[in-house]
C-alpha positions as CSV (number, residue, x, y, z in Angstrom):
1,X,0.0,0.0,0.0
2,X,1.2,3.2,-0.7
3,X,1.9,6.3,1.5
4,X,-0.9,9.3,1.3
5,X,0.0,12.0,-1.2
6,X,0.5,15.2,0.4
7,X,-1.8,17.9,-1.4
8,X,-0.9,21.7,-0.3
9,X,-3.8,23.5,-1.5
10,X,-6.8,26.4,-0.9
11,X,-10.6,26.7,-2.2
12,X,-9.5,28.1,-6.1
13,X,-10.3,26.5,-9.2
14,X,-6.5,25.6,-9.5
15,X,-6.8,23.8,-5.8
16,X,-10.0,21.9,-7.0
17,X,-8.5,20.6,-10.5
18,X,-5.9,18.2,-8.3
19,X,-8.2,17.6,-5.8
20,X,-10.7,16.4,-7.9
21,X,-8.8,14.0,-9.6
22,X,-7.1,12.9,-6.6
23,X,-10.8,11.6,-5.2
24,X,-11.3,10.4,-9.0
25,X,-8.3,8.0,-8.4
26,X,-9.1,7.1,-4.6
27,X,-13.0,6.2,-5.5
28,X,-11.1,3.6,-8.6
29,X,-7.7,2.6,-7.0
30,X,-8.0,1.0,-3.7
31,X,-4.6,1.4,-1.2
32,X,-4.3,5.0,-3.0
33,X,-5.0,8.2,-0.4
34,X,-4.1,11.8,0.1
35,X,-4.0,14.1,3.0
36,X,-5.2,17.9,2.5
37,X,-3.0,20.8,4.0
38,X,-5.1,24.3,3.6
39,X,-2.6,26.4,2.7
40,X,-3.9,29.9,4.8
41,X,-3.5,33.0,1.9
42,X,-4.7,35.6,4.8
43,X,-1.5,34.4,6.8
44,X,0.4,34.3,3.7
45,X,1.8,31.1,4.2
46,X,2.2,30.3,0.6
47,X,4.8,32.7,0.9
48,X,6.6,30.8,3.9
49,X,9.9,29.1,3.6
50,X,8.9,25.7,4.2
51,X,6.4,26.0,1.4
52,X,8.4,27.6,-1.4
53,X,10.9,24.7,-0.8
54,X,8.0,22.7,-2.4
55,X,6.8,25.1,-4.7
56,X,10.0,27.9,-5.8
57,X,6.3,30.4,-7.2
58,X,4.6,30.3,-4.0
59,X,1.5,29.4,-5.4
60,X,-1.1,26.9,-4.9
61,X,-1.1,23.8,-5.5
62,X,0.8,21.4,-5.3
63,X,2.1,18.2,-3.9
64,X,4.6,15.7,-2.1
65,X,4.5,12.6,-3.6
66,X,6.4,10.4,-0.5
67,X,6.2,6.9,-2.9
68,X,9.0,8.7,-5.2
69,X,12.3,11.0,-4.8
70,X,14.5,10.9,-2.4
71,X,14.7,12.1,1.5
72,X,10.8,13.6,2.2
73,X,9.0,12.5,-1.1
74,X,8.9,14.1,-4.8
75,X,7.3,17.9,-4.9
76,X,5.4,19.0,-7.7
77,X,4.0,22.4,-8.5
78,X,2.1,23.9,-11.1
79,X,-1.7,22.6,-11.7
80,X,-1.5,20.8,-15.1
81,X,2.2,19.4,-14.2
82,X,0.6,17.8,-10.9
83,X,-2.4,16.5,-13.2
84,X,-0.4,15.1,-15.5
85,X,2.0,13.4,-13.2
86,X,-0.9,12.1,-11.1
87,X,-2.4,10.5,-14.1
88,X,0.8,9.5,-15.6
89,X,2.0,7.6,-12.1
90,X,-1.7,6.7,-10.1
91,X,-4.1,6.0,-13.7
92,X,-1.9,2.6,-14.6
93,X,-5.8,1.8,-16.2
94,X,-6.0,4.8,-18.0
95,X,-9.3,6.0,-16.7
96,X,-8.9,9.8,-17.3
97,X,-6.5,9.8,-20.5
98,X,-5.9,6.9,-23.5
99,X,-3.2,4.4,-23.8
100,X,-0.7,4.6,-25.9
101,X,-1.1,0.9,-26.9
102,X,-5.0,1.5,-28.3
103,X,-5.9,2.4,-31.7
104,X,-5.1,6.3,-31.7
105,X,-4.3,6.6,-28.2
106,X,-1.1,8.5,-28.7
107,X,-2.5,10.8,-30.5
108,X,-5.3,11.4,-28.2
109,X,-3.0,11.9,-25.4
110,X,-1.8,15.0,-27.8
111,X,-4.9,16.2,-27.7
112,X,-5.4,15.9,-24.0
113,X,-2.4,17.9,-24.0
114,X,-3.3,20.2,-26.3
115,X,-6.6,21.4,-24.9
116,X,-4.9,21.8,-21.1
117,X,-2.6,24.0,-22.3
118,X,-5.2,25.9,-24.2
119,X,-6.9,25.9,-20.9
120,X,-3.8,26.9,-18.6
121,X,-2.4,29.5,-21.8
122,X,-5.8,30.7,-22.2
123,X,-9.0,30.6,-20.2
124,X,-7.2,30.4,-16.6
125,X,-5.3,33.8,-16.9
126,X,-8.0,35.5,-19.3
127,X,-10.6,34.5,-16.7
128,X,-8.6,35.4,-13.6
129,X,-7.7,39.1,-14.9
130,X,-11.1,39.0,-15.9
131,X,-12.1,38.4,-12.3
132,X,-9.2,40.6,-10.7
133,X,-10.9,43.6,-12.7
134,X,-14.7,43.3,-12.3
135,X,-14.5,42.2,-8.6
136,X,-11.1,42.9,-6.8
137,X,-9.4,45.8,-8.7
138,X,-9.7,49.0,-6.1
139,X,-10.9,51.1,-9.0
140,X,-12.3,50.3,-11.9
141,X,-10.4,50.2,-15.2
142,X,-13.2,49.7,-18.1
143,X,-10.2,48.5,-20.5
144,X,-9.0,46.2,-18.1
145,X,-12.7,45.0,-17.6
146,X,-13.8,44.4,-21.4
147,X,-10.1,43.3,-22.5
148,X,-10.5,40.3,-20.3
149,X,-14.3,39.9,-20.4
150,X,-14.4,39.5,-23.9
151,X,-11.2,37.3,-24.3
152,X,-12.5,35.0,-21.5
153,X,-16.1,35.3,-23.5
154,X,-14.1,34.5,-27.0
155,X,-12.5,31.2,-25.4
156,X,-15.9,30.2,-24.0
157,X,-16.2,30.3,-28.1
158,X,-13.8,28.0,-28.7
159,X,-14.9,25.7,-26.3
160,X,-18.4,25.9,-27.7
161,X,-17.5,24.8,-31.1
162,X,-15.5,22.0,-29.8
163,X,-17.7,20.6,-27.4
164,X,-20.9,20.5,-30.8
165,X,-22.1,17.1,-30.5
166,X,-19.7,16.1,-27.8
167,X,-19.8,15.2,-23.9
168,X,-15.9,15.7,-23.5
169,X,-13.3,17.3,-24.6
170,X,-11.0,14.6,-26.5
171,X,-11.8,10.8,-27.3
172,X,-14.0,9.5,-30.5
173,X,-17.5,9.9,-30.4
174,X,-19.3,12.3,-27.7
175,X,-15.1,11.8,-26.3
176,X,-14.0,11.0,-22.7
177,X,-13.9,12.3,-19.8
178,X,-10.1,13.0,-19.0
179,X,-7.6,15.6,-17.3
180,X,-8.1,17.8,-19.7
181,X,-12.1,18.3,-18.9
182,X,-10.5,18.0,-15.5
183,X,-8.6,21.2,-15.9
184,X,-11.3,23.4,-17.8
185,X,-14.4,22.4,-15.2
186,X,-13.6,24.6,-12.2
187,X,-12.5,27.9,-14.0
188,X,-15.3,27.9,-16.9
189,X,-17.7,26.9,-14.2
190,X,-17.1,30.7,-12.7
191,X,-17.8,32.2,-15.7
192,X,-20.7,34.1,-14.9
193,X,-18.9,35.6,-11.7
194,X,-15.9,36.4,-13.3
195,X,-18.0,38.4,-15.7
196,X,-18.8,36.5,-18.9
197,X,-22.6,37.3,-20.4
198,X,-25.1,34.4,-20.1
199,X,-25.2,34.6,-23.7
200,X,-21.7,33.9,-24.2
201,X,-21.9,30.6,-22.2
202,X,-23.3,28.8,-25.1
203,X,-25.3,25.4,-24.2
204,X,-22.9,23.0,-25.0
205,X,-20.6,24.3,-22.6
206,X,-23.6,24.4,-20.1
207,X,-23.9,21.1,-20.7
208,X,-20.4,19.8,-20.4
209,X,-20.3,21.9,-16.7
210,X,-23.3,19.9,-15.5
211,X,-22.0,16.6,-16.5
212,X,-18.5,17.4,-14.6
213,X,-20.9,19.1,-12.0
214,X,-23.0,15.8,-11.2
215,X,-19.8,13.7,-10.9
216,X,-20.0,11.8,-7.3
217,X,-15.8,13.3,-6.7
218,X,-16.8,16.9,-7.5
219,X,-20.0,17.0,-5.4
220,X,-17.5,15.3,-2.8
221,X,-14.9,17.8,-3.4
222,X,-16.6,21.0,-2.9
223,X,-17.0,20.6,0.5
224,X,-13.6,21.0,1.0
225,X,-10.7,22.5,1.4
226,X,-13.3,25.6,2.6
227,X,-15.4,26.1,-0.5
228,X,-18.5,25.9,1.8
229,X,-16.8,28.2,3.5
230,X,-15.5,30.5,0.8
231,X,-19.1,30.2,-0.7
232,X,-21.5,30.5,1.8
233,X,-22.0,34.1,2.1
234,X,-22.8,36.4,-0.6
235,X,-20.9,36.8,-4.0
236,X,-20.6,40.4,-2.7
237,X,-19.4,40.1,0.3
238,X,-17.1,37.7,-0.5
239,X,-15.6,39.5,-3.0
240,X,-15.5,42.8,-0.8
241,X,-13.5,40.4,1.7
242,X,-11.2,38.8,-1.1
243,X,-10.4,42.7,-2.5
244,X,-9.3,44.1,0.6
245,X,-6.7,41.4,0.9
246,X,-5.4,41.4,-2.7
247,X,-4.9,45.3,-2.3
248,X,-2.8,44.2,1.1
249,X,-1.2,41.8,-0.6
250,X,-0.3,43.7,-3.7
251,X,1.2,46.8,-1.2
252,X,3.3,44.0,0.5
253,X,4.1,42.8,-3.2
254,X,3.3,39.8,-1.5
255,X,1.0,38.2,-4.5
């Protein structure tokens, strides 16, 4: 049996992309496990010593994998390197990507690629400037706002057209569900709050959120590490709460 992977992490959509595929693989592999370390921003502790040891960005997530390395375990950072090692090194089955050994499968492993880095070059830092403007900014910047708005709306776009007639992102047919659907699902579900038009969130993408949505590890997952938490009150208030300590955090050139 192996030892529980150590996952450093907070409620963001970044946090929730490992975390969800970490209970994917516990709910299919039995002996696999992981222990969750909330990683406290309003203490800044992403920003601690013993933390950027494990990740040299301070940022969140990432992991200590104690079955490999040497001394304390193998650290990974960065979301879709942590994804693709977990899937890589815990999916031996193949569940959430394609075998190289199956008709096409290294070419659909290409295409997993591709679409996570369309998702990690594209709709994560689109959508979060998107956010940072239309929620968090201490004034508001109208370029800022529609710059990102309508780039985040134009990948929604993109998405749209790929997911006609589809259920996932890659795979024959209506596709599979892999780490690439994995890595899209917790920033394109924000779309709406980060400021996208409900007419720019077409159906199929509607579709494809409530299909990830209704999966038993993402139910399971949102309850933790603090979404209930995070989400519980108001969008307002949050956000209120979440600007004042980005403007901290940006005078401390802390973030």
């Amino acid at each position: 049996m192996s030892q529980a992977i150590k996952l450093y992490t907070a409620a963001t959509p970044n946090g929730f992309k490992v975390s969800n595929l970490l209970e994917e693989l516990k709910a299919i592999y039995k002996g696999l496990d992981y222990e969750t370390h909330k990683i406290e921003f309003s203490k800044n502790e992403q920003k601690s010593d013993w933390f950027l040891k494990i990740c040299p960005n301070g940022r969140i997530p990432a992991i200590v994998d104690p079955n490999r390395g040497s001394g304390d375990g193998f650290n990974v950072f960065e979301t879709a390197a942590i994804t693709i090692y977990l899937q890589e090194n815990y999916d031996p089955e193949n569940h959430f990507n394609f075998s190289k050994n199956e008709k096409d499968g290294d070419l659909y492993r290409s295409e997993v690629l591709q679409w996570i880095f369309f998702i990690h070059g594209g709709i994560g830092p689109m959508m979060g400037q998107a956010n940072h403007f239309n929620h968090y900014a201490p004034e508001k910047i109208p370029y800022g706002q529609e710059r990102y708005t309508n780039e985040s709306a134009r990948l929604f776009a993109v998405l749209e057209e790929r997911l006609k007639d589809r259920d996932w992102l890659v795979g024959p047919g209506r596709g599979k569900y892999t780490i690439a659907d994995m890595n899209g699902f917790p920033w394109v579900m924000m779309g709406r709050h980060s400021g996208v038009p409900d007419a720019k969130i077409g159906p199929n993408v509607q579709a494809w959120i409530e299909r990830q949505w209704n999966r038993d590890a993402i139910q399971k997952e949102m309850l933790k590490p603090g979404y209930a938490e995070k989400h519980g009150k108001t969008i307002a208030e949050k956000s209120q709460q979440n600007a004042k300590w980005i403007r901290e955090g940006n005078a401390q050139n802390k973030i």
